[in-house]
C-alpha angles and dihedrals in degrees: 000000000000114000134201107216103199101197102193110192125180091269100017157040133218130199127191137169112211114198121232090259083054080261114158095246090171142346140200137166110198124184136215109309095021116134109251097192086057090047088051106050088044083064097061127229124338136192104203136002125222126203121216093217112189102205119033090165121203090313093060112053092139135039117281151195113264109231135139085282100051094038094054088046088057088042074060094060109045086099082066094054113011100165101053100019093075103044092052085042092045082050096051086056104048092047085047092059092047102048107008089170080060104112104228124201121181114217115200134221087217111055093074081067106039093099088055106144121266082248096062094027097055127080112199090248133146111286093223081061107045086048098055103038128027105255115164147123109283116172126197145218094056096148092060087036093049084048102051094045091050088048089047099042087050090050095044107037113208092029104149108156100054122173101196111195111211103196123168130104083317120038139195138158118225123202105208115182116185091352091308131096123258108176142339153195110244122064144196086329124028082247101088136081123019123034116265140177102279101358130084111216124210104003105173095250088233088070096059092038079051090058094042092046097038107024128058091238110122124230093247081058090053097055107040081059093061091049102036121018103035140085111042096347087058091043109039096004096246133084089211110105087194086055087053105046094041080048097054091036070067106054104254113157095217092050088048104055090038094058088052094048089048092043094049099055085039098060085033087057103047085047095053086044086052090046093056086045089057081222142012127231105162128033114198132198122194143145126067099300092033096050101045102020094087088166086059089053096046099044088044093055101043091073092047102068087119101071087048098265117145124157129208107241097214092033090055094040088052098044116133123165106334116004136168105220101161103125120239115294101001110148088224122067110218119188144168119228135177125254103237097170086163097067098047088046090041082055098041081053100060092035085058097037084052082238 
């Protein structure tokens, strides 16, 4: 079956057919404004389309066929993810009025992590609450994540205790143990957890009820600054990891202290994952800043010799797709491997079309 991926970011959108052997049969990225019929009709013909959906809450823990019903319960959601819920609703839509025979199946970040354990799943919270509404850990990127256990697993062999590092403008660790997810980093939103580039991570929750209850900022300013204006903008001004680290390699205070920050969750967060594993035997970077910041990798690693992680400089420095840059005898693995969420959309397509 071919398969159109349609991959909707918060500024972009992009299209991929994906041949019935997971071949690349066409490719476009369009921005705001481009015509997605015209984009459409330039990838040739597809069979099915698949929808990368950020947010699936506790109703979509597999993927799904797109119709009225599904698409008004992820209309539900979008409080949940505003920043990534409109624009993949905005894209079914749009492939729905090009090419409304086309079979559509939505495929969820966060499915990889719905049999997360009661331990991980669960806030302390107060029961009334968590009866009457669904509060619960989440996690995201479980289609990158999905992607990059299945690559590593097939590289290491009997793998069984993988971090995988999900670092681009947003971030999150996944603990997989025997192909499933353990534990991560993101919660019941994708702001929570690493530093991104946006986004804040982990902020004790006192300290915005602080600003809401002390300050005159309102509570639509708060949290357009979580979304927005946090992470390494807040930190350094810019989104761009390469910005920051030429910048520090400079000198720049603000650089400086961002990549540390950035640094220091990052380390704190692949050592809690470990410790939910009981062990690690496999350490995984992917996404755009995982896959080409080797600095990131390196720096990340260096504080992380305890747990039996060591990277080849050269190895690390070279590495291009999927690479293996763990040094020589080092108890650990470490790769790199290359985030393909088409493929593992274009295969959650056909499981949930029986083909």
């Amino acid at each position: 079956m071919r398969v159109l991926v349609v991959n909707a970011g918060s500024s972009s959108l992009k299209l991929r057919l994906v041949g019935a052997d997971d071949e690349l049969l066409g490719s476009s990225d369009l921005e705001p404004g481009d015509d997605v019929e015209a984009a459409l009709a330039g990838l040739g013909e597809a069979e099915a389309s698949g929808h990368r959906v950020v947010h699936g809450g506790a109703r979509f823990v597999d993927p799904v066929v797109i119709d009225d019903a599904v698409v008004a319960a992820l209309e539900e959601l979008t409080a949940l993810a505003p920043l990534h819920q409109p624009p993949a609703l905005a894209a079914i839509a749009a492939v729905r009025r090009a090419a409304p025979q086309l079979p559509a199946v939505a495929c969820f970040d966060t499915a990889f992590h719905a049999g997360l354990p009661d331990a991980a799943a669960t806030y302390a919270l107060p029961r009334s609450w968590r009866a009457r509404w669904p509060l619960r850990r989440y996690g995201f990127h479980g289609l990158s994540h999905a992607w990059a256990a299945r690559r590593a697993a097939e590289r290491l062999g009997g793998a069984r205790r993988i971090v995988i590092c999900h670092l681009g403008a947003g971030a999150s660790l996944a603990a997989v143990l025997d192909g499933r997810s353990v534990d991560t980093t993101m919660g019941f939103t994708p702001l929570a957890g690493l530093v991104m580039a946006t986004r804040p991570g982990d902020v004790d929750p006192g300290l915005l009820m602080w600003l809401l209850e002390q300050t005159d900022l309102t509570q639509a300013e708060v949290a357009a600054a979580l979304v927005h204006e946090s992470g390494l903008q807040g930190l350094a001004g810019t989104t761009d990891m390469r910005d920051v680290l030429a910048a520090a390699a400079a000198g720049e205070p603000a650089a400086v202290l961002a990549l540390d920050v950035y640094l220091h969750r990052l380390r704190a967060g692949i050592a809690a994952m470990a410790a939910a594993l009981g062990d690690l035997d496999a350490l995984v970077f992917t996404g755009r800043v995982g896959e080409r910041a080797h600095e990131v990798r390196s720096r990340a690693a260096a504080g992380l010799g305890f747990l039996g992680v060591g990277l080849d400089d050269a190895a690390n420095a070279a590495a291009a797709g999927d690479a293996d840059i763990g040094a020589p005898g080092a108890r650990v693995r470490a790769l790199v491997v290359e985030s393909r969420e088409d493929l593992e959309i274009a295969r959650a397509v056909r499981a949930a079309l029986g083909t």
